[in-house]
N, C-alpha and C positions, 0 to 999 in steps of 0.2 A: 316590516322586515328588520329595521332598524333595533326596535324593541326586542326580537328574537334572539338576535347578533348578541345583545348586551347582557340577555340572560342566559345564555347558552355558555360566557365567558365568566358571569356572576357565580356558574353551578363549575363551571370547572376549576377555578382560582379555590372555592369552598373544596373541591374535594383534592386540589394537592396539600390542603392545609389540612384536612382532617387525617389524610393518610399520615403528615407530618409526626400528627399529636394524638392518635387515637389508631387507624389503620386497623379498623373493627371488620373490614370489609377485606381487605387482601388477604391472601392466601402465599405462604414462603414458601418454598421449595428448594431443597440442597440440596447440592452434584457435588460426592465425592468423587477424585480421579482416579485412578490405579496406580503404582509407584512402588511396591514391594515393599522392602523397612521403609520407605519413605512415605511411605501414606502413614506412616504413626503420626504425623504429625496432623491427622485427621483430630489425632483424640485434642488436641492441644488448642483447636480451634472451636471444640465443641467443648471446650469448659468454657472457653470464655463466652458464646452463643449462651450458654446456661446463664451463666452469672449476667448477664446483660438482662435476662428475661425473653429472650425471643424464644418464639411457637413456631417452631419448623410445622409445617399440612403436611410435606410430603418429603421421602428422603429417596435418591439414587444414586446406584454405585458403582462400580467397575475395579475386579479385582481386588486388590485392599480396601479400597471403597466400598465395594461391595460387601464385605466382613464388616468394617467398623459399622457402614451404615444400617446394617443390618440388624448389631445389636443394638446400636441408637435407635432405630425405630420399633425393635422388641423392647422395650421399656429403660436401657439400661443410659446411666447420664453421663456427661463428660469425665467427671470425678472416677464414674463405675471404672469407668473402660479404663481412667489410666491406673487403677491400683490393680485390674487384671492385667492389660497387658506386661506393665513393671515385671511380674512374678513367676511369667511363661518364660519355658527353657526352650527359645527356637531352634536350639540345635537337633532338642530330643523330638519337636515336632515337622522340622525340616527330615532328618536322616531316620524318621520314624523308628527313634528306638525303643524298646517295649522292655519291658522292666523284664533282667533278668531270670527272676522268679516267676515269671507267666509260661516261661517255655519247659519243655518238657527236655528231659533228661538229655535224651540223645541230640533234639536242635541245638540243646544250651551248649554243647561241647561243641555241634557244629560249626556255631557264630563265635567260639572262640578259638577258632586256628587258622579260618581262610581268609583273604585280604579283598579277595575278588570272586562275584559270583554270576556265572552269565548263564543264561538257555542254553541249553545244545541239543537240538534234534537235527535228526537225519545228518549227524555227523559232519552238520553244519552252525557254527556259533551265530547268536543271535543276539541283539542287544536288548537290553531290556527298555518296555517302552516309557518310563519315568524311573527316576534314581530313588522316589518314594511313593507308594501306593496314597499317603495322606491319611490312614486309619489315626494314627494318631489326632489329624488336626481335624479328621471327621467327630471322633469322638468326645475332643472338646467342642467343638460347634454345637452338638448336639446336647451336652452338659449345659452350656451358658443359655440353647436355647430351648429349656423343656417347660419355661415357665408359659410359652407358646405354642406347646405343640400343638396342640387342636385345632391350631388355625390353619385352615389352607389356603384359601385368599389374604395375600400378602396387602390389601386393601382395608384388611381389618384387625392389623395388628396398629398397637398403641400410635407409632405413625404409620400412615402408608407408606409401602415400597417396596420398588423394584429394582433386578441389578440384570447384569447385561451381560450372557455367554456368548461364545461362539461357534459353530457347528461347524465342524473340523474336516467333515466332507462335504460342506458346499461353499465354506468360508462367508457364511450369510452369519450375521448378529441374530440372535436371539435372545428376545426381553422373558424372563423367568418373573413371572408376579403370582407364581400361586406352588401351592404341592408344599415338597418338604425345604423348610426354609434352609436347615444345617445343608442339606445336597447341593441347594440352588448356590449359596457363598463358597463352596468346596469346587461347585463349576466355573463361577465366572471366577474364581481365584487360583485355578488350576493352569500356573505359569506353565508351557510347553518345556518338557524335557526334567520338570523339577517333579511335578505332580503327574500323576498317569490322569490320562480323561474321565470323565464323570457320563454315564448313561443317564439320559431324564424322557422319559417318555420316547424310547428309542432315538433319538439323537446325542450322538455324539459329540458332546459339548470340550472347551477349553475355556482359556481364559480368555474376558472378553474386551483386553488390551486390544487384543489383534487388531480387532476391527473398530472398536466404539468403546475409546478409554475416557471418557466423557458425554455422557447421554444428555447433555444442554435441550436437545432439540423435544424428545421422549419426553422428558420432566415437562417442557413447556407446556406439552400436548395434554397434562393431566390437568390442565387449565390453572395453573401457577401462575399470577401476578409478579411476581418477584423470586428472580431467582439466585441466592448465594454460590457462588462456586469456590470450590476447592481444585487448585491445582498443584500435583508434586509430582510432575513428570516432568524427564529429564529437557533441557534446551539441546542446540546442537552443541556441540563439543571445536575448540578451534585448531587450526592446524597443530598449534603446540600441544594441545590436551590427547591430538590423535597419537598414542605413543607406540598402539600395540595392534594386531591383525583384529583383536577381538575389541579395539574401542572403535574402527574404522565398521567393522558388522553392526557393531551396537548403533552408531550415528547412521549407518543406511538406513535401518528397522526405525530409526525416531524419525526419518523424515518426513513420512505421511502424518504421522502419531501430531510432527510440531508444525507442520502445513493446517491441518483441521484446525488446530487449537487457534491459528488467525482469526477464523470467524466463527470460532464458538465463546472468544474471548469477548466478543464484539455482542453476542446473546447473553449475555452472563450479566446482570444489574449490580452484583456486588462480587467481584471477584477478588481471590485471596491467593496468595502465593507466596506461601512461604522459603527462606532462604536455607534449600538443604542441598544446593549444588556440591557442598563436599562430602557427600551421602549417597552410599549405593544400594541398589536395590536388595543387597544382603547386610546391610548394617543393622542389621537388629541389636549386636552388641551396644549400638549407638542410642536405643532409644530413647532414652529421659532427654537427651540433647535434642534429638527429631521433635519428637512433643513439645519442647519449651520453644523451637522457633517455630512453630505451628501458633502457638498460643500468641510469642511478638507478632508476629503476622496479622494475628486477626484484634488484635487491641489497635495496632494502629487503621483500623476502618469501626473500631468502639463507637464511632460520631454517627457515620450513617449506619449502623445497627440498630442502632438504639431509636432509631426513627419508624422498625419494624414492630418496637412493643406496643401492645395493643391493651388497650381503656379496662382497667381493674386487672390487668393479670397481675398474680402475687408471682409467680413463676413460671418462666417459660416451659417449665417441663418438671411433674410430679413424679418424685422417684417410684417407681414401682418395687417392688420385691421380687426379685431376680433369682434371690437363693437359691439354690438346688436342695430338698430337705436330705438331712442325711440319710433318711431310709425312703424306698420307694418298696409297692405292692406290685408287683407282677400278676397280674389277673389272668392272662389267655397271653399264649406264643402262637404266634404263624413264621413258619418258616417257608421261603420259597428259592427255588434255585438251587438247590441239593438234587445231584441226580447220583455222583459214585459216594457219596460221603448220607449216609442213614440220619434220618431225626434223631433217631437217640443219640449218637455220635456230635451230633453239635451240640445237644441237649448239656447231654455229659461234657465238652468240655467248658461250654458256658457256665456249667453246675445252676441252671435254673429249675424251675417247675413251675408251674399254673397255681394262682394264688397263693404267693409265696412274698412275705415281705424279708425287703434285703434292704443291707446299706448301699448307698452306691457306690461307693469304693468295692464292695464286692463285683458288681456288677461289673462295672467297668473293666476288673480283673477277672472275667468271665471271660468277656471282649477279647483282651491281651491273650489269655489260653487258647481261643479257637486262633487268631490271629496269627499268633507265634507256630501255631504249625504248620503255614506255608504252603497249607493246602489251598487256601481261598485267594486270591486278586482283591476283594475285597467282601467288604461285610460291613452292608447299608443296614438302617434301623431308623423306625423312628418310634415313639414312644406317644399312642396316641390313649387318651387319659378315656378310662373304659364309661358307657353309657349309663349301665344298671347299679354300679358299686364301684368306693374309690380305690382308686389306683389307675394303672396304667396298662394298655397293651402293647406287649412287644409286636411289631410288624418286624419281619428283620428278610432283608435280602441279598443271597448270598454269591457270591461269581467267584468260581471253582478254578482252578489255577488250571489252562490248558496244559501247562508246558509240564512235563516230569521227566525230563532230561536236562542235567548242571553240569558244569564243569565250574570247577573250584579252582582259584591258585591261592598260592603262598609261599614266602621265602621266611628263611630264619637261619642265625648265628649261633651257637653257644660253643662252650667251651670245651664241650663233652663230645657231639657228635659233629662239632664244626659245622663248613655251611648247608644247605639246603635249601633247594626247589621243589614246591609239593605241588604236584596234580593230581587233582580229584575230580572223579565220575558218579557222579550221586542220579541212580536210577528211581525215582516213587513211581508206586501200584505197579511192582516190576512183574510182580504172580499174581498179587491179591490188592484190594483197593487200599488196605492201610499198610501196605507196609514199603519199606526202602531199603537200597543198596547203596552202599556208597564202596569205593574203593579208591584208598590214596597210596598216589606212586610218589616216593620220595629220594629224589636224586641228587646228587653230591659227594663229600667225602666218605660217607656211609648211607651204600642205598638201600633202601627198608621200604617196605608197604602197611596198611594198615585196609582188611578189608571187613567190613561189617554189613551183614542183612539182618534185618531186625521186622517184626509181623508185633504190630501197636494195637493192643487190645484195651489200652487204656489201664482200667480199674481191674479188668478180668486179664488172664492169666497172659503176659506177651511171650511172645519166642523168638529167641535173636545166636547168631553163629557170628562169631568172631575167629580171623586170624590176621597176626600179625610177623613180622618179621624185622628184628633190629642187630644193628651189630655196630659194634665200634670198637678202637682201639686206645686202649689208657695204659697206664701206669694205676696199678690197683694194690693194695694191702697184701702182701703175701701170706697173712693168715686168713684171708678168706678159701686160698687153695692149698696151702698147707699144710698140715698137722703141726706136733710141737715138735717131735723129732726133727723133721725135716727142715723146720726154721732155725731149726738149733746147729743142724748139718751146713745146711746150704749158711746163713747169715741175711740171708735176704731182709728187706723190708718192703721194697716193694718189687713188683714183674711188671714188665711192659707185656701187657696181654691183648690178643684179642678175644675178644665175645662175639658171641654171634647167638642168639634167641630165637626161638619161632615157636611162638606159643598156638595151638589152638581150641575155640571154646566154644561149647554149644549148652545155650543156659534159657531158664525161665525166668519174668521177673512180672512182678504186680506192684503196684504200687496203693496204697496208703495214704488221706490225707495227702495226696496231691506232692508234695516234699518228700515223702518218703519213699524210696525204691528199695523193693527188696528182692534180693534174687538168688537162683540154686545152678548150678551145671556140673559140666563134666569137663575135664583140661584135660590135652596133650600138649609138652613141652619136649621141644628139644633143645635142647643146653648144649656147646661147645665153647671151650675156651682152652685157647693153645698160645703158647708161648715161644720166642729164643732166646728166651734169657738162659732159660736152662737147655742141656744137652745131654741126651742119652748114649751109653757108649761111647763117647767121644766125639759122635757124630754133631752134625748143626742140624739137623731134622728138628722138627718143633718137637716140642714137649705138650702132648696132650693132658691138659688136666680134668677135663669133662667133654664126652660125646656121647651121650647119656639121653634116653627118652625116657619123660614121668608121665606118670597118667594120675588125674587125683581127681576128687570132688571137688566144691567152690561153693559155701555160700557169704550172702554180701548182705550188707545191709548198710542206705547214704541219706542223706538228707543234705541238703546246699541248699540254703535262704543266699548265698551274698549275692551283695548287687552286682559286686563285678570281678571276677576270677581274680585276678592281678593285683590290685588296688581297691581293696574291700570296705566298704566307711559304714555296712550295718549287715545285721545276720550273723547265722550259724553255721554249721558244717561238723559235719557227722560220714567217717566214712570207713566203715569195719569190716575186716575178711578174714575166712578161715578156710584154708586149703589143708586137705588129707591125700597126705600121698600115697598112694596106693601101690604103685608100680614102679619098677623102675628097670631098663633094658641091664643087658649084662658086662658092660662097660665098667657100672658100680656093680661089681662083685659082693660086697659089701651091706648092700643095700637091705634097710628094714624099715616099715611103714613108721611115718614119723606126720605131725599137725604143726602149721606156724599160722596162728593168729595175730592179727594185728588190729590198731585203729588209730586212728588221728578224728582232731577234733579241735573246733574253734568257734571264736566271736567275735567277732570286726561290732565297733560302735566309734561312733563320732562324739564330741566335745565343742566342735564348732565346727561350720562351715568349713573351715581349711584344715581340720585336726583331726584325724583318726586312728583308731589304737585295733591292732587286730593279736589276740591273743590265742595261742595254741599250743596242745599240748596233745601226744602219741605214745605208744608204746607197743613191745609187740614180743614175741616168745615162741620157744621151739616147746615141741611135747614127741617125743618118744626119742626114734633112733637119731645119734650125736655126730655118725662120722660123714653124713653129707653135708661138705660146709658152702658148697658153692651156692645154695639160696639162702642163707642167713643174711639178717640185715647186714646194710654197710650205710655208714653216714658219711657225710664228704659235699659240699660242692651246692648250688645254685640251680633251684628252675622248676618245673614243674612236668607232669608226665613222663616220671621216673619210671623205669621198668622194674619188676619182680619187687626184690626187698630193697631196693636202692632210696636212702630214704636223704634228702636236701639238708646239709647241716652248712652253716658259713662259718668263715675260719681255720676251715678246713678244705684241701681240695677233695674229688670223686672219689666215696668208694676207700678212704683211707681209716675208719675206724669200724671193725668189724668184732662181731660177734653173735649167739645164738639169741640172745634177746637183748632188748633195750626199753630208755625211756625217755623222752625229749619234752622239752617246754622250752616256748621260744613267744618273742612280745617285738613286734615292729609300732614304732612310730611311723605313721604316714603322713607330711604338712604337704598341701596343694601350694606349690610356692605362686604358679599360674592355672589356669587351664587348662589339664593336662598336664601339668609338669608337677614331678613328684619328688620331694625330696626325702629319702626312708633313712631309720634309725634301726637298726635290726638287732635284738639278742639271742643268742638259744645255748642251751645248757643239756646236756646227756648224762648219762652213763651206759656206757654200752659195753658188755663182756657175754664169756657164756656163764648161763645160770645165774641171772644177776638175782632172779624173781626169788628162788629158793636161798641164797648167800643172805637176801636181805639189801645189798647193793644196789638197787631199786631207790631205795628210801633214803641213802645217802648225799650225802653235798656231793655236785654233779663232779665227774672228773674230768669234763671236756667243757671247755666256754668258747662260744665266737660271737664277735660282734662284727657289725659292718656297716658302711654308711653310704648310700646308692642316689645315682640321680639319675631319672627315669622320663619319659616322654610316652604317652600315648599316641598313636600314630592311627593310620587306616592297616595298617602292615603287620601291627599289633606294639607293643612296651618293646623302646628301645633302653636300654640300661644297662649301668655301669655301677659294680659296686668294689668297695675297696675293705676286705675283709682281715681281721687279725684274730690270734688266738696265743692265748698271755700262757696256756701252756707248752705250746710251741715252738713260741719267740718266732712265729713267722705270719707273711702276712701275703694273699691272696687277690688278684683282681681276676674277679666275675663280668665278662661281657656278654648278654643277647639284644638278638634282633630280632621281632616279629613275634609271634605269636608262637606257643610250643607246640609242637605236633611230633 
């Protein structure tokens, strides 16, 4: 027995020394924790694990952990992760913003006038169930992870691993180690209320904080020797740190979370915990710092690391090739999940086909097109590499947006129509499965509507009715309603008038290369503008200068590449019209068929990150009968979605230089002073009279200059800004204020 005793101690003494200096036989295991920005400091730990030489067997994650670890065990190393993450704009993949250019004409106007967008069925407002669908950060996931698609057992990717959701209708954990890996880190990373839920084999998953923001117990079970943990979850917070309703919420929600972690701290052989208590779970701005104390973190346990490298490894971990190649083959599409929206329909806006090689930048802006029109909740895929010939098959599944009742708000300021409150009712598949209504009530110092149905054919021919209603009261040019006699009589230069609009339009448009819109209709217009500046018979009765209905043709032709309506730093813009009046009631006595064509046109490019130059230039012109002057252009004043021929010059106030044609060039400096904050440099130069085209006056040194210099903020509510304009012909000088977004 004695003999036994002593070799039984002989074989154990031998094997904590070879695990010391060799450890050919255990198996490591890492638990990443959950932590939102704060798990970056996952990646900070896992260079230094690299550079040590240690051989993770198996990796598990929760939430952020679940992402980082997940590319860690798809091939990618400590170094990988942090020049990706560095480069990601969390904002655009947090508030899922899809690039400009992916939306279609009429959403792209949508998303730039309202501040607030909710459900509204059965005339009841509904909240939406996350602030982002996550297609954005689905579709990265699925980018970084195509070098794996094929694999569905997450046991047979470069390391194994699993991460940990939670099923929202029975609040049970649920271990994810197989299927599509980009869904399974979209689900355990699907914070409540940020991200909408994830479907995975009919279960209704979340993020899998709730229940199990550290799977210590799971990883053991995969029969791990040794387990590394990572923790960046919050401790509890002290009386003085409790400052606010919402850190007193947050400290109940961490008391289970920081109870578990007592004895899952105690199962943990090498724990890490790095110091990012001044770090929230949205500091992503913060990350190079999160990463570097992830990284001091895990140097100071360098000593016992270093006793996991095992006999001849040259490295703990062989870079794989990760790249995504610039072009992939599209071999075969399955679509599933479309019930009111056609194959062709998705087909078309994805712009794909069946063996078809594309770059993936294309792709990807296929994605953004179906996306951006609002029809879908979301749009899963995965990209499984085809059996018989190379490339890939699209699997892609799709969930159809139930809700087709919004209600929109928005406020805004200017100088022109003063303030306003805008509610909007936007009806989809109101008659037919593509198409939408929207109609906005605009309340304030001038109340106006704006109501549009439009039937979305895409490529083939659409059909849309427009009517609007605007009105306001200025001080305007008295040669816009004038003649020369009566300027000459009266003395006037300007009349405090009011206008009142109501145009309406029933038109076709098709579109072109995706950017291009082209379109034909038909307008009724009716025009008033009455005054008391002047007086008839001695009477104070207004003086009507137009109550007048037109009737004319329309066709248009636009293109808009910029990234962003406001504050443009790349792209074109192309936007031409040519209305034929045909009619006119008998009001204008006067009246004979007359054309005004116009366009404008520009190119926004950057210079640097904080520098961008947007350049443009317009011009426009009357053809036949002279004596209606009330739709001739008029330049004056600041802003955008100017009605009729009202065309934005600075330097000038609303509406003060008038005439039958003109020509404008204007060049803004735009420098990001912050994010979001804009500090512009504006020029523009005209000439504007009648018949400038034929005199030749066209072609002349401009006879009007204004410049102006503005400080700007991007909001949720839309550009607040303030600019302070002068014009050296003049001798005066101008301040421009809005608020929100133009409508």
């Amino acid at each position: 027995m004695k003999y036994i005793l002593t070799l039984m101690l002989f074989f154990v003494c031998f094997e904590g020394i070879s695990q010391d200096t060799e450890n050919d036989g255990v198996k490591v295991g890492l638990v990443l924790s959950g932590g939102g920005a704060k798990g970056l400091a996952h990646i900070g730990v896992l260079k230094v694990i690299d550079s040590l030489g240690v051989k993770v067997d198996y990796v598990a994650g929760t939430s952020m952990g679940a992402i980082i670890g997940a590319l860690y065990a798809s091939g990618y190393t400590g170094n990988q992760l942090d020049s990706i993450f560095r480069v990601i704009d969390f904002d655009n993949l947090i508030n899922d913003d899809l690039p400009r250019d992916s939306k279609a004409f009429y959403e792209r106007d949508n998303s730039e006038k309202y501040a607030i967008t909710l459900p509204f069925e059965n005339f009841k407002i509904k909240l939406p169930s996350a602030l982002s669908r996550g297609q954005n950060t689905y579709s990265l996931f699925s980018k970084l992870t195509l070098h794996v698609s094929e694999i569905n057992n997450f046991s047979e990717l470069p390391i194994p691993f699993f991460c940990i959701a939670t099923n929202v209708e029975t609040g049970q954990a649920v271990m994810l180690d197989s299927g599509n890996l980009a869904q399974s880190m979209m689900a355990s990373g699907a914070l409540p209320s940020l991200f909408q839920a994830v479907n995975i084999g009919g279960q209704v998953l979340i993020d899998g904080g709730v229940v199990n923001n550290y799977p210590v117990d799971e990883l053991r079970s995969k029969g791990m020797d040794v387990i590394i943990g990572v923790d960046v979850q919050d401790g509890l917070a002290t009386r003085e740190e409790l400052a606010s309703a919402l850190d007193v919420l947050v400290q109940i929600n961490n008391f289970r979370t920081i109870n578990d972690m007592k004895l899952k701290i105690k199962k943990t052989d090498i724990y890490i915990k790095p110091d990012i208590k001044d770090y929230s779970v949205v500091s992503f701005s913060e990350g190079s710092k999160i990463i570097e104390n992830g990284k001091q973190a895990t140097v100071e346990k360098a000593n016992v690391l270093k006793r996991l490298v095992r006999r001849n490894q040259i490295a703990s971990k062989q870079k794989v090739n990760c790249a995504v190649n610039d072009s992939i083959t599209i071999n075969n599409i399955v679509i599933k999940g479309n019930e009111k929206y056609t194959r062709a329909y998705v087909l078309g806006k994805l712009k794909l086909k069946n063996n078809e090689k594309i770059s993936y930048e294309r792709f990807n802006n296929g994605i953004n097109n179906l996306v951006a029109t609002n029809n879908f909740d979301s749009f899963e895929y995965k990209l499984n590499r085809s059996e018989d010939k190379e490339g890939y098959d699209l699997i892609a599944n799709l969930n159809e947006t139930k809700t087709t009742t919004f209600l929109k708000l928005g406020v805004h300021f200017d100088d022109l129509y003063k303030s306003a409150a805008l509610v909007n009712f936007t009806k989809k598949r109101w008659l037919f499965d593509n198409d939408v209504a929207s109609l906005d009530l605009i309340l304030g110092d001038n109340v106006r509507y704006n109501f549009e149905y439009f039937i979305d054919n895409g490529f083939y021919w659409s059909i849309g009715l427009r009517s609007r209603y605007h009105q306001f009261n200025k001080d305007i040019s008295a040669s816009l309603l004038l003649d020369d006699a009566q300027l000459t009589s009266t003395g006037l230069n300007k009349i405090d008038a009011k206008l009142q609009d109501q145009t309406n339009q029933m038109y076709v448009q098709t579109l072109f290369r995706k950017d291009f819109a082209l379109s034909a209709g038909l307008e009724h217009k009716r025009l008033e503008i009455k005054t008391e500046t002047l007086t008839t018979n001695n009477q104070t009765n207004r003086f009507v200068f137009e109550s007048t209905d037109y009737l004319s043709v329309f066709g248009g032709l636009r293109l808009d590449t910029y990234n962003n309506k406001y504050f443009p730093s790349s792209g074109v813009y192309f936007d031409g019209d040519l209305h034929m009046y045909i009619y006119a009631s008998s009001f204008n006595e006067t009246f004979e068929n007359f054309s005004l064509a116009k366009a404008n046109m520009g190119y926004a490019f950057s210079v640097s990150n904080k520098l961008a130059f947007n350049v443009q230039t317009g011009g426009g012109f009357k053809i036949g009968d002279r004596s209606t002057q009330a739709l001739d252009f008029a330049l004056g004043g600041n802003g955008n979605n100017l009605i009729n021929n009202f065309i934005p010059f600075v330097g000038y106030d609303y509406i003060s230089l008038t005439g039958n044609s003109f020509v404008k060039a204007s060049l803004t400096a735009d420098y990001q002073l912050f994010k979001k904050h804009h500090i512009t440099l504006e020029g523009n130069w005209a000439n504007v009279d009648d018949n400038i085209f034929e005199t030749g006056e066209w072609f002349t040194l401009p006879d009007y200059r204004g410049y102006a210099l503005g400080y700007a903020i991007e909001t949720f509510i839309g550009p607040i800004q303030a600019k302070y304009s002068y014009s050296p012909e003049g001798n005066q000088s101008y301040w421009f204020f809005n608020v929100g977004f133009w409508f």
